[in-house]
N, CA and C atoms as a LAMMPS dump frame, in Angstrom:
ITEM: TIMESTEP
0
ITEM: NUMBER OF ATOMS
561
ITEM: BOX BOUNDS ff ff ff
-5.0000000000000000e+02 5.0000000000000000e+02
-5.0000000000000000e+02 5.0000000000000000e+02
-5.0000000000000000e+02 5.0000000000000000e+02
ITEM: ATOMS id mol type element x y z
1 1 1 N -25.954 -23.549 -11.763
2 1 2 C -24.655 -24.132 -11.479
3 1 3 C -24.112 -23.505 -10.202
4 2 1 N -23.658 -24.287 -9.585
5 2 2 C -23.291 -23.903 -7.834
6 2 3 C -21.589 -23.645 -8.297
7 3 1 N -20.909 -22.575 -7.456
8 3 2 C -19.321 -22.755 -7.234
9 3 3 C -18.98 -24.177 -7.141
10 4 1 N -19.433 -24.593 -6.431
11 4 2 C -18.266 -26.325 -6.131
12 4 3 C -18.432 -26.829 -7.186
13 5 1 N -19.284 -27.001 -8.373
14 5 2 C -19.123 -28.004 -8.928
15 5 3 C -18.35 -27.402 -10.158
16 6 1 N -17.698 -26.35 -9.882
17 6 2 C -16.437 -26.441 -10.68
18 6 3 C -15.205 -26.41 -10.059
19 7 1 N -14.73 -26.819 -8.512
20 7 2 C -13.943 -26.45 -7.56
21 7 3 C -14.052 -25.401 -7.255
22 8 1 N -14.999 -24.494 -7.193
23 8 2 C -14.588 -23.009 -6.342
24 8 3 C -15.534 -23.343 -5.526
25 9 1 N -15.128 -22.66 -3.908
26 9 2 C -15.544 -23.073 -2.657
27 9 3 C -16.888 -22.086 -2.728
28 10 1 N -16.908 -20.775 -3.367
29 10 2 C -17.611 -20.177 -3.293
30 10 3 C -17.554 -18.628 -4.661
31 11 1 N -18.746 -18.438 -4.796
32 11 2 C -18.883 -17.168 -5.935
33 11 3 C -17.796 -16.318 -6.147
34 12 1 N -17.015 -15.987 -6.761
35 12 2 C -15.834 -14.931 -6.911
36 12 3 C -16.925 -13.713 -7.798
37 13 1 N -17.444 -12.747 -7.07
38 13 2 C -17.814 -11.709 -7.752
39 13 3 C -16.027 -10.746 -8.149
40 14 1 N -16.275 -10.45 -9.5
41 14 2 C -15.162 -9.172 -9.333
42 14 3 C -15.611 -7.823 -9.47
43 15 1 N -14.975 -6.932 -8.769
44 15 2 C -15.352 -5.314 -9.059
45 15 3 C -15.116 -4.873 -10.124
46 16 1 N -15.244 -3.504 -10.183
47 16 2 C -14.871 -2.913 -11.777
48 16 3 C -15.177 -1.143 -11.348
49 17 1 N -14.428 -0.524 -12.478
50 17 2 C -14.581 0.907 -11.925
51 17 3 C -15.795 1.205 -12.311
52 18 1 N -16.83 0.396 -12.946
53 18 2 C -18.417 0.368 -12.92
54 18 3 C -19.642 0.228 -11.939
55 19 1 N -18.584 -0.656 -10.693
56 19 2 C -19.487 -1.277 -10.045
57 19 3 C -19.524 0.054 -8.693
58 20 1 N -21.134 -0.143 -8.203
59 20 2 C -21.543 0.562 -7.39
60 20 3 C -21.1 0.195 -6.155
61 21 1 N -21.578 1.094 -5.086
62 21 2 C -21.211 1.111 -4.065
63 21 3 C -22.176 -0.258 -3.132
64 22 1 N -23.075 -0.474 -3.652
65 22 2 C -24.184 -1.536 -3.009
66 22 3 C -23.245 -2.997 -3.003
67 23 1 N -22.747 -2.753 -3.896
68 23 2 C -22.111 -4.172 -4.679
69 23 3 C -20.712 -4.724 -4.13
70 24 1 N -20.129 -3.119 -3.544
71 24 2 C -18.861 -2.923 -2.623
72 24 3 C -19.133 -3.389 -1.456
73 25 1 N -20.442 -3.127 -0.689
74 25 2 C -20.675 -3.057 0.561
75 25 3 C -21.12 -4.701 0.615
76 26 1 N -21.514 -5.031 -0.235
77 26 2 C -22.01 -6.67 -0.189
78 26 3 C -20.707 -7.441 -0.35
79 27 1 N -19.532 -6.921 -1.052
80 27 2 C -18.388 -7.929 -0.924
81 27 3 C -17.691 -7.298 0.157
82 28 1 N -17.487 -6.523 0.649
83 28 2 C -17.077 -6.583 2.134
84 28 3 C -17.89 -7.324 3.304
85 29 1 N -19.262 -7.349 3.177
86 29 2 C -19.686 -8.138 4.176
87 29 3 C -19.46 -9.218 3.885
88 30 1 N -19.579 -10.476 2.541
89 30 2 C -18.85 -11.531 2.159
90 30 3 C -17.863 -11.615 2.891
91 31 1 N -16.764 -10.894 2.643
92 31 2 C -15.874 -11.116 3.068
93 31 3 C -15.191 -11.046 4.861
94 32 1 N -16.501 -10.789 5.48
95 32 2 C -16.374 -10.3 6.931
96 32 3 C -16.011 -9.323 7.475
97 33 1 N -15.787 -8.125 6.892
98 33 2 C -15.473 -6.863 7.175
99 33 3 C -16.624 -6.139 7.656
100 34 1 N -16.938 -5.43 8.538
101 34 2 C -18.051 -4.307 9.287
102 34 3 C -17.103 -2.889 9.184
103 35 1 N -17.527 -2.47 8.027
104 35 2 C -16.984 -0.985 8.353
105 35 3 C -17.816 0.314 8.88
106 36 1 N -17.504 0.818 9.521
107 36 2 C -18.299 2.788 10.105
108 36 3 C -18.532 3.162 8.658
109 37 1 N -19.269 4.355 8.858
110 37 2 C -19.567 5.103 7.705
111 37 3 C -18.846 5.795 7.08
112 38 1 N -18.116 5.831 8.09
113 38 2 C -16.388 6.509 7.438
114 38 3 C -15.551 5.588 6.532
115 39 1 N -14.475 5.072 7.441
116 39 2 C -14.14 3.951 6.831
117 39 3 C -14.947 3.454 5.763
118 40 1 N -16.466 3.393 5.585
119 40 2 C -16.491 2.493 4.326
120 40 3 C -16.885 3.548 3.411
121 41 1 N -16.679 4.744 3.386
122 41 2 C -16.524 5.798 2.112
123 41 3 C -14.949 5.817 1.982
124 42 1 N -14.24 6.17 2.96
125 42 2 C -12.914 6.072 2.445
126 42 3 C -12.249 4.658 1.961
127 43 1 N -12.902 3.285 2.26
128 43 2 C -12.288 2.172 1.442
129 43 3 C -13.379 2.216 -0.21
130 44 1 N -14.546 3.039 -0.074
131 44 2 C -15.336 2.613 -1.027
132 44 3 C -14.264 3.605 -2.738
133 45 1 N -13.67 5.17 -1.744
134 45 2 C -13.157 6.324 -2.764
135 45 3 C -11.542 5.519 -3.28
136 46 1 N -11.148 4.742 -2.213
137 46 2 C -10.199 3.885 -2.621
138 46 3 C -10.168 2.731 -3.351
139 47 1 N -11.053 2.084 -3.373
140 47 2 C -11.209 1.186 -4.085
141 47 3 C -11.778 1.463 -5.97
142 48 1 N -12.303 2.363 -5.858
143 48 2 C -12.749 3.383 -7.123
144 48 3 C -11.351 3.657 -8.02
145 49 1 N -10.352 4.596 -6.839
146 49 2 C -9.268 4.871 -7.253
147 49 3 C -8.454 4.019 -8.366
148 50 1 N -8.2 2.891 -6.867
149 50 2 C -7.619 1.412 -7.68
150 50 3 C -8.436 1.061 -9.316
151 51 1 N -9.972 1.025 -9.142
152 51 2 C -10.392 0.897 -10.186
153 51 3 C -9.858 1.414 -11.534
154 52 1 N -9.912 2.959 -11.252
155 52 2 C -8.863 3.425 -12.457
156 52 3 C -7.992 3.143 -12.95
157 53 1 N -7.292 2.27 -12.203
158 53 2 C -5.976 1.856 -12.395
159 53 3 C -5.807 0.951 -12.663
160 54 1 N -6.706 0.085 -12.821
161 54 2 C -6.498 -1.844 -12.724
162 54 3 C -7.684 -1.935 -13.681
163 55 1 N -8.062 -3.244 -14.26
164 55 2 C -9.526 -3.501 -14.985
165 55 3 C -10.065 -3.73 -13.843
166 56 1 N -9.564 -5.473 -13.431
167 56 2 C -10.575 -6.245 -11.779
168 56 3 C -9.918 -5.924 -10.75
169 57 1 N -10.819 -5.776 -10.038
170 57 2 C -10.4 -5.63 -8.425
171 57 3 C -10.589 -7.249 -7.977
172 58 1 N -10.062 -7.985 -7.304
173 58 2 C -10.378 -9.207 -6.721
174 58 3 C -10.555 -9.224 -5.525
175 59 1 N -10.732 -9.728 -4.623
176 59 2 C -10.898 -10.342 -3.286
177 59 3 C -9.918 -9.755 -2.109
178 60 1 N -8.432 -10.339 -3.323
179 60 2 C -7.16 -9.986 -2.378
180 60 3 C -7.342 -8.434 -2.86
181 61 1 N -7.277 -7.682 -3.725
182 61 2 C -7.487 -6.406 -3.774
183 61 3 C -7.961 -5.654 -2.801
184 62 1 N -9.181 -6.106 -2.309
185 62 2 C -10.06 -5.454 -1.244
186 62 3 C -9.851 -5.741 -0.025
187 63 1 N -9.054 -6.862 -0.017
188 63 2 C -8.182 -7.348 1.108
189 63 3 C -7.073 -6.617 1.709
190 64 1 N -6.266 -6.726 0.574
191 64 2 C -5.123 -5.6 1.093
192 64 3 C -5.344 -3.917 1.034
193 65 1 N -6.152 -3.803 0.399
194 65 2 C -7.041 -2.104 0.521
195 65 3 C -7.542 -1.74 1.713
196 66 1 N -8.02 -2.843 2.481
197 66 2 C -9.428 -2.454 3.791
198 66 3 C -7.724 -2.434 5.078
199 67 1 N -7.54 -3.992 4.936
200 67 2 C -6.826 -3.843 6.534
201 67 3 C -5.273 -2.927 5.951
202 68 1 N -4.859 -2.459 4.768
203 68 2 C -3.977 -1.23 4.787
204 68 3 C -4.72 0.472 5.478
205 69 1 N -5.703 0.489 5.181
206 69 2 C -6.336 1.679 5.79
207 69 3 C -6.571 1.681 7.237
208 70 1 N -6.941 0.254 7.219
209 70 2 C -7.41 0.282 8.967
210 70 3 C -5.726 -0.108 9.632
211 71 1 N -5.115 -0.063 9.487
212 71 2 C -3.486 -0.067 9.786
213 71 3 C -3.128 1.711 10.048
214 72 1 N -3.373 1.916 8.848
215 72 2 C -2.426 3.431 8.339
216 72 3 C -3.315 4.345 9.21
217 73 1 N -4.403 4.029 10.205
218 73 2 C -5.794 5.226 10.594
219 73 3 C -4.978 5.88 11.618
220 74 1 N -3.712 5.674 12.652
221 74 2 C -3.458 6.276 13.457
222 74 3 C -1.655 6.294 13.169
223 75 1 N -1.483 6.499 11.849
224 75 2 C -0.113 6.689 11.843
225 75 3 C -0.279 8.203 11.948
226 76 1 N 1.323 8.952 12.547
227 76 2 C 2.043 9.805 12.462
228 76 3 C 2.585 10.545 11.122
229 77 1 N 3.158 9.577 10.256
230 77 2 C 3.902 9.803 9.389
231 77 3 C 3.128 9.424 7.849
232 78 1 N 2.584 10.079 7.271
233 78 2 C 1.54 9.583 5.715
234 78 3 C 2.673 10.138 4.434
235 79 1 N 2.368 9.306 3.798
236 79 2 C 2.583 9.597 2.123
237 79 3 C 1.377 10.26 1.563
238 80 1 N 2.239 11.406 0.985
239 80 2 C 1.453 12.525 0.399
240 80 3 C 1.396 12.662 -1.448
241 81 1 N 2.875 12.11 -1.569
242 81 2 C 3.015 11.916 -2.929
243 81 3 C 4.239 11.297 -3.018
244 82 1 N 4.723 10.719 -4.511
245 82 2 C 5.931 10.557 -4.695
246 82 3 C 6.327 10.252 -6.165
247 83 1 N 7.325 10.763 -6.532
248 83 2 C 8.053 10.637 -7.621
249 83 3 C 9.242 10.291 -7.833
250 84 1 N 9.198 9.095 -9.261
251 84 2 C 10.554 8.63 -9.124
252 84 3 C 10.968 8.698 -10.423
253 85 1 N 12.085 9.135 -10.878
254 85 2 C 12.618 8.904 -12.108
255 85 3 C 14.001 7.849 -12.008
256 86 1 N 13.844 6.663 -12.702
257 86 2 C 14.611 5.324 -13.28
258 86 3 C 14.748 5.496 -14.511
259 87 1 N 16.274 4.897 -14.44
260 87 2 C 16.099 4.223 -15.752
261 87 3 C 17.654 3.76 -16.433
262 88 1 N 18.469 3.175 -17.137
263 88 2 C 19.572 3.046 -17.723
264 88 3 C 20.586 3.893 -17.159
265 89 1 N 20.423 5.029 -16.987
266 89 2 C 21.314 6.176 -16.599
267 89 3 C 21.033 6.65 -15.533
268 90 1 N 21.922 6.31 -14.735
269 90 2 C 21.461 6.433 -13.068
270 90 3 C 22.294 8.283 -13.016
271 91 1 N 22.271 8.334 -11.451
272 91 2 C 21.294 7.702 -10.492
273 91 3 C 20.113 7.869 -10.561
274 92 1 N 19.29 7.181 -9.97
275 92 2 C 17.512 7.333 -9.65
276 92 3 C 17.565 8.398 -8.66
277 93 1 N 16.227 8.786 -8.725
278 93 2 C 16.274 9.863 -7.975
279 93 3 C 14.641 9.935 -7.74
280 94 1 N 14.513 10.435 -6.455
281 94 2 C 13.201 10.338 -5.924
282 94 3 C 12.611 11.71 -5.118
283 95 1 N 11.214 12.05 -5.617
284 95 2 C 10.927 13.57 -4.738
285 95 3 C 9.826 13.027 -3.853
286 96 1 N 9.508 13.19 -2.716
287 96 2 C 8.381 12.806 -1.97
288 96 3 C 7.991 13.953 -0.9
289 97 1 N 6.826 13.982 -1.005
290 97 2 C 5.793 14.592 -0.159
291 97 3 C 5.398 13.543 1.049
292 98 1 N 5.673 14.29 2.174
293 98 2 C 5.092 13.093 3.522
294 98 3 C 4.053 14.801 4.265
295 99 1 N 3.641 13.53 5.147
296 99 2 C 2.869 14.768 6.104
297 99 3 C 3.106 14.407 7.726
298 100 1 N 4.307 14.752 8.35
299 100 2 C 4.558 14.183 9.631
300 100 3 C 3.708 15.132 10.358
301 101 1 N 3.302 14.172 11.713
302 101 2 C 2.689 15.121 12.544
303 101 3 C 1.447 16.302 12.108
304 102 1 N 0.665 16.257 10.723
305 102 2 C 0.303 17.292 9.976
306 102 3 C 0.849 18.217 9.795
307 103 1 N 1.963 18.322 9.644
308 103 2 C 3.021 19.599 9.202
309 103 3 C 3.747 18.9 7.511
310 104 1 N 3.411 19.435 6.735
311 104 2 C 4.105 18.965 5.007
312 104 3 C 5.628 18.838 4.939
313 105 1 N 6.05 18.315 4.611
314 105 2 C 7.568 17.821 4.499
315 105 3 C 7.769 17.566 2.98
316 106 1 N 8.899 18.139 2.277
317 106 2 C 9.269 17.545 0.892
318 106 3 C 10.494 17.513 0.765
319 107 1 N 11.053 16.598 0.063
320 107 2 C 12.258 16.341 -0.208
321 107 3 C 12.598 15.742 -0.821
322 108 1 N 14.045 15.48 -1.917
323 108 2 C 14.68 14.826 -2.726
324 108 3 C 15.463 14.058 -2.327
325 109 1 N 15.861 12.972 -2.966
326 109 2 C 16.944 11.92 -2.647
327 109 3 C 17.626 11.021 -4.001
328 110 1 N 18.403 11.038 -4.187
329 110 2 C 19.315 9.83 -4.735
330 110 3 C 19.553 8.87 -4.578
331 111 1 N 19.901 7.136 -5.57
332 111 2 C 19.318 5.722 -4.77
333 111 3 C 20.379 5.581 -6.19
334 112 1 N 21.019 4.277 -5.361
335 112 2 C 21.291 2.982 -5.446
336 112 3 C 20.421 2.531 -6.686
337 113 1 N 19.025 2.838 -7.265
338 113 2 C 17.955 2.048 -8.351
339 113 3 C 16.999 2.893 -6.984
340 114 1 N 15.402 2.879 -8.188
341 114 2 C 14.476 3.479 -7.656
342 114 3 C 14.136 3.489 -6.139
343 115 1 N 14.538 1.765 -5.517
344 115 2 C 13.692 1.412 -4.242
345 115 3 C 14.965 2.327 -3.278
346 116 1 N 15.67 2.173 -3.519
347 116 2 C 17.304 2.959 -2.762
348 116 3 C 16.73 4.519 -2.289
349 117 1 N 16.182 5.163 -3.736
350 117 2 C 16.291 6.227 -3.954
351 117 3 C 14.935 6.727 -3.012
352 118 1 N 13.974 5.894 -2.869
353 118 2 C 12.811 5.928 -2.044
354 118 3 C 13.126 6.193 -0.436
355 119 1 N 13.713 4.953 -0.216
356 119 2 C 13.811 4.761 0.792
357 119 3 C 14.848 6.218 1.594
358 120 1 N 16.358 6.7 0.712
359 120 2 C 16.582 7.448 0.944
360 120 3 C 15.862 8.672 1.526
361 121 1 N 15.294 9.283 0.387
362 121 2 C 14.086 10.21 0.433
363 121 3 C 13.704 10.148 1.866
364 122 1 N 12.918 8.646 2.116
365 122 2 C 12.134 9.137 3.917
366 122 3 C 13.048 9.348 4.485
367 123 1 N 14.658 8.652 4.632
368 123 2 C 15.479 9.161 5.861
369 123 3 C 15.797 10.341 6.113
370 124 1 N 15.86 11.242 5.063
371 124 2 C 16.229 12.469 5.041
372 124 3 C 14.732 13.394 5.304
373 125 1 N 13.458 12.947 5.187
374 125 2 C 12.5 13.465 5.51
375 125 3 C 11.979 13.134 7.406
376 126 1 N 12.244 12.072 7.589
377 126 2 C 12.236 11.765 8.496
378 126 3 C 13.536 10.898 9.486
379 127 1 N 15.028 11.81 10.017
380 127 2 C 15.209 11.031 10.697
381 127 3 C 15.715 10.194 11.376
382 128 1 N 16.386 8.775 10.985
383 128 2 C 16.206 7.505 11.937
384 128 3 C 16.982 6.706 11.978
385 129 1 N 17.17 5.959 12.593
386 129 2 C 18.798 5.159 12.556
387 129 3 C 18.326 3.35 12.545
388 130 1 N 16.702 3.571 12.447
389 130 2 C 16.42 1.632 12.06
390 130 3 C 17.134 1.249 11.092
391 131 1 N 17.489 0.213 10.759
392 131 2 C 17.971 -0.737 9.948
393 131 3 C 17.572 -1.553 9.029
394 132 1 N 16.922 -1.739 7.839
395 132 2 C 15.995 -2.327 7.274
396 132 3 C 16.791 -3.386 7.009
397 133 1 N 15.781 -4.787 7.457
398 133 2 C 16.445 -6.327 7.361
399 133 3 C 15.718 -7.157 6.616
400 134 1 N 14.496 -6.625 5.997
401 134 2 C 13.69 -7.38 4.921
402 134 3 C 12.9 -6.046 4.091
403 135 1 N 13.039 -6.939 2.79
404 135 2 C 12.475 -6.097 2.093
405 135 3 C 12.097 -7.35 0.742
406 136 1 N 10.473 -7.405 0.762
407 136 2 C 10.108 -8.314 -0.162
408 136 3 C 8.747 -7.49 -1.131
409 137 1 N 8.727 -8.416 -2
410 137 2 C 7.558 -8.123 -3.011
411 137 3 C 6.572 -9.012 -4
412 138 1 N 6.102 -9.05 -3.348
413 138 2 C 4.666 -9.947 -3.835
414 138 3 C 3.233 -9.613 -4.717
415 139 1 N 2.971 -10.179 -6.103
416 139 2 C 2.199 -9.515 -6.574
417 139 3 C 0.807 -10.152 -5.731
418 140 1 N -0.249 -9.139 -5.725
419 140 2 C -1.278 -9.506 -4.81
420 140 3 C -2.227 -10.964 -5.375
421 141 1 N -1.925 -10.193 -7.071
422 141 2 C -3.261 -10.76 -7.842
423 141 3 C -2.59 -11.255 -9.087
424 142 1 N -2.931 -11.77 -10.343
425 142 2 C -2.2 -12.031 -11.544
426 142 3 C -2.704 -10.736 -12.709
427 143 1 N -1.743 -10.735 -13.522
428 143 2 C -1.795 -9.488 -14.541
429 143 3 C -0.562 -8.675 -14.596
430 144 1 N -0.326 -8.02 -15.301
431 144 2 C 0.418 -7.002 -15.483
432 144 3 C 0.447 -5.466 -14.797
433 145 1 N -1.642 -5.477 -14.205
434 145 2 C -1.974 -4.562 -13.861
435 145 3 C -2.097 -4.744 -12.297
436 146 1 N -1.659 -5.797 -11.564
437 146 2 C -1.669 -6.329 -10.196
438 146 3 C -1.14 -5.613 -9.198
439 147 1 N -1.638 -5.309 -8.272
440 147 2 C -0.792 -4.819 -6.938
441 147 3 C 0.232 -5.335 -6.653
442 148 1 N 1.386 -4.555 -6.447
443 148 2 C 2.672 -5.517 -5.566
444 148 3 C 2.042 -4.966 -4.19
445 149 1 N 2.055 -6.191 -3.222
446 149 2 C 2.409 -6.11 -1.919
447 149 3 C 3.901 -6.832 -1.325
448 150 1 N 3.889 -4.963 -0.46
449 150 2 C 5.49 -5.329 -0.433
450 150 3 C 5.39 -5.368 1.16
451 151 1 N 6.491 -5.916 1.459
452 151 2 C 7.042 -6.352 3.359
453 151 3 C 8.342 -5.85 3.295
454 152 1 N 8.363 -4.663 4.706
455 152 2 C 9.534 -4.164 5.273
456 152 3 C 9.509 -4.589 6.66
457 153 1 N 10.857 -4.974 7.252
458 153 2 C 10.86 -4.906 8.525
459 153 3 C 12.433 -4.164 8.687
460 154 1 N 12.001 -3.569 9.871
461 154 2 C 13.255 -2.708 10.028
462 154 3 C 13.624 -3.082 11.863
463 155 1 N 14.68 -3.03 11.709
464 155 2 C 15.344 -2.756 13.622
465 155 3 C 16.094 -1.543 13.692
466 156 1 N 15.205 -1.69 15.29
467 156 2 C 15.959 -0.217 16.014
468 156 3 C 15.508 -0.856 17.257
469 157 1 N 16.774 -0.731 17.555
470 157 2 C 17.392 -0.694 19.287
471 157 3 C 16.619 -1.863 19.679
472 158 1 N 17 -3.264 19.012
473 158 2 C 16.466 -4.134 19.241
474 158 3 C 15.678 -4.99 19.268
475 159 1 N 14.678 -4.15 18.32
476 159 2 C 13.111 -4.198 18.312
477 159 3 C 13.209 -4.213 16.8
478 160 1 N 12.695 -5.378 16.445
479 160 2 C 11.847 -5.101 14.869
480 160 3 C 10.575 -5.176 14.279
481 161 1 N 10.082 -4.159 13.957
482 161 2 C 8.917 -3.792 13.022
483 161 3 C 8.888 -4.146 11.704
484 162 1 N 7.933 -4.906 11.069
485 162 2 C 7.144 -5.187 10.077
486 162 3 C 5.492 -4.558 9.646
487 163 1 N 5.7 -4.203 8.515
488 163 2 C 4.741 -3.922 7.652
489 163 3 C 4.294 -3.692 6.121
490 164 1 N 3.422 -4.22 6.091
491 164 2 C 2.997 -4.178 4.519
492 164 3 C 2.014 -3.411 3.792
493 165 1 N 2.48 -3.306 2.77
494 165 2 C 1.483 -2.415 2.127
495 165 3 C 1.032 -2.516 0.452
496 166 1 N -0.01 -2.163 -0.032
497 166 2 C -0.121 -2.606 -1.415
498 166 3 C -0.438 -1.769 -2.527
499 167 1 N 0.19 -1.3 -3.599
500 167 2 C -0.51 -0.633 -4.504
501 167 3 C 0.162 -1.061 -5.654
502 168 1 N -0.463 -0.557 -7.032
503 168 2 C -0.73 -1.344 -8.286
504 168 3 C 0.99 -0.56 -8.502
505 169 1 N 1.92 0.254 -8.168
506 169 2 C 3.279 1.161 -8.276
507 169 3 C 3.628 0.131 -7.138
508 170 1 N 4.668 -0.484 -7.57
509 170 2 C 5.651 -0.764 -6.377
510 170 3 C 6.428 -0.21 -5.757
511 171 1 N 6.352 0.864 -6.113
512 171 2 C 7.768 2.289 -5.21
513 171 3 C 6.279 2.716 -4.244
514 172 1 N 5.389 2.748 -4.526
515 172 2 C 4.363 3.426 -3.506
516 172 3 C 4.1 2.349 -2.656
517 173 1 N 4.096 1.391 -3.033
518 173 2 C 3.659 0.346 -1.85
519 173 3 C 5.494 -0.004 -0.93
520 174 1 N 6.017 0.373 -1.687
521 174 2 C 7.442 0.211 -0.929
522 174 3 C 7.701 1.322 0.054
523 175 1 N 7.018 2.632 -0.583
524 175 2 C 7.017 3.727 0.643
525 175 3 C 6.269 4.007 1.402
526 176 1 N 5.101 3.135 1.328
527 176 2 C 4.151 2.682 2.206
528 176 3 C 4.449 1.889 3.442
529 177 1 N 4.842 0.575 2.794
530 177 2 C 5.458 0.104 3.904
531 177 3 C 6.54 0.346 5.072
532 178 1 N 7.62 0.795 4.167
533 178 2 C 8.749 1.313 5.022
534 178 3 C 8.044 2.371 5.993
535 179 1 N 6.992 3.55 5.77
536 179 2 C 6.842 4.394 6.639
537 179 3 C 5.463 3.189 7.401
538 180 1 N 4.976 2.442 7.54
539 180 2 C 4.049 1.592 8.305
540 180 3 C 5.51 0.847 8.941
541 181 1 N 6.305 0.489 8.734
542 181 2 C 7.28 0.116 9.633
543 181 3 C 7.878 1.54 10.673
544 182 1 N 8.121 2.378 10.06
545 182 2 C 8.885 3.231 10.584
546 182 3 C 7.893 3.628 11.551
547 183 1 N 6.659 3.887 11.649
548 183 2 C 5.131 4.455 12.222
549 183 3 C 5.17 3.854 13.713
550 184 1 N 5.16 2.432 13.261
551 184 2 C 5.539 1.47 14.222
552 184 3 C 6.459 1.774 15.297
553 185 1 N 7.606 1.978 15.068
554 185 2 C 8.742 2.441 15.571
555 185 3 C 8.987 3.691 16.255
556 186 1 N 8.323 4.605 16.19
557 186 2 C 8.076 5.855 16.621
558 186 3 C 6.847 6.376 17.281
559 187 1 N 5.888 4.728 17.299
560 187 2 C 4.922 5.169 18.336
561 187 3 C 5.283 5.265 19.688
């Protein structure tokens, strides 16, 4: 039985935190990606990661995994960690680890609700007087266990930056993005 003749244009293999690395490297070339030997251990240890975290990896999974890394390869400013406590009884409150410049940065912040409390956090870790004028969220894939990919764009001094980012935590892909916007902005 061929894909088309059930409407699919073509094979949907899915990953799994089972599947080998041979099997990785064959759906990235599917998919048109040529990665270095680098890059494709660090999308292969990432994609593993995700595995833990999700049952399937899909298509868009490996999609928004590969060109988020090859984005994030010459930022300034990385997420190191982050923690958020939500919930009924505010405020939220957020601790994050960044690594500007390779020098460690940590700090606490207070929010408005978790994404507030995030976003706080980087200003006070890093900073900055942009303006954030979008802020969206999109699940990548279907499930409960799905990546949100989220979109920030921010202005400063005229200029606005956009960027996105994806992980199965939407406060991490939200502080992902905002600092891939902010990255932007400070190159």
């Amino acid at each position: 039985m061929r894909p088309e003749m059930v409407g699919l244009k073509q094979s949907s293999l899915v990953l799994g935190k089972h599947s080998g690395r041979h099997a990785f490297i064959h759906k990235l070339e599917e998919m048109g990606y040529k990665l270095g030997a680098n890059q494709l251990e660090d999308a292969f240890t990432r994609m593993k990661a995700l595995a833990d975290r999700k049952k399937d990896i899909y298509d868009e999974d490996i999609e928004a995994l590969v060109d988020q890394e090859m984005a994030a390869a010459h930022d300034r400013i990385k997420l190191t960690s982050l923690t958020v406590i939500a919930g009924t009884h505010g405020p939220q409150r957020a601790t994050m680890k960044l690594d500007v410049d390779g020098q460690i940065k940590i700090e606490e912040a207070e929010g408005n609700g978790p994404v507030d409390a995030v976003f706080n956090c980087i200003k006070r870790l890093v900073p900055h007087e942009a303006k954030l004028e979008l802020y969206q969220v999109h699940a990548v894939t279907e499930g409960t266990d799905a990546q949100a990919e989220v979109s920030v764009r921010l202005a400063h001094e005229g200029r606005s930056m956009t960027a996105r980012a994806a992980d199965p935590d939407t406060l991490v892909a939200s502080a992902k993005a905002y600092l891939g916007a902010l990255n932007k902005i400070v190159m």
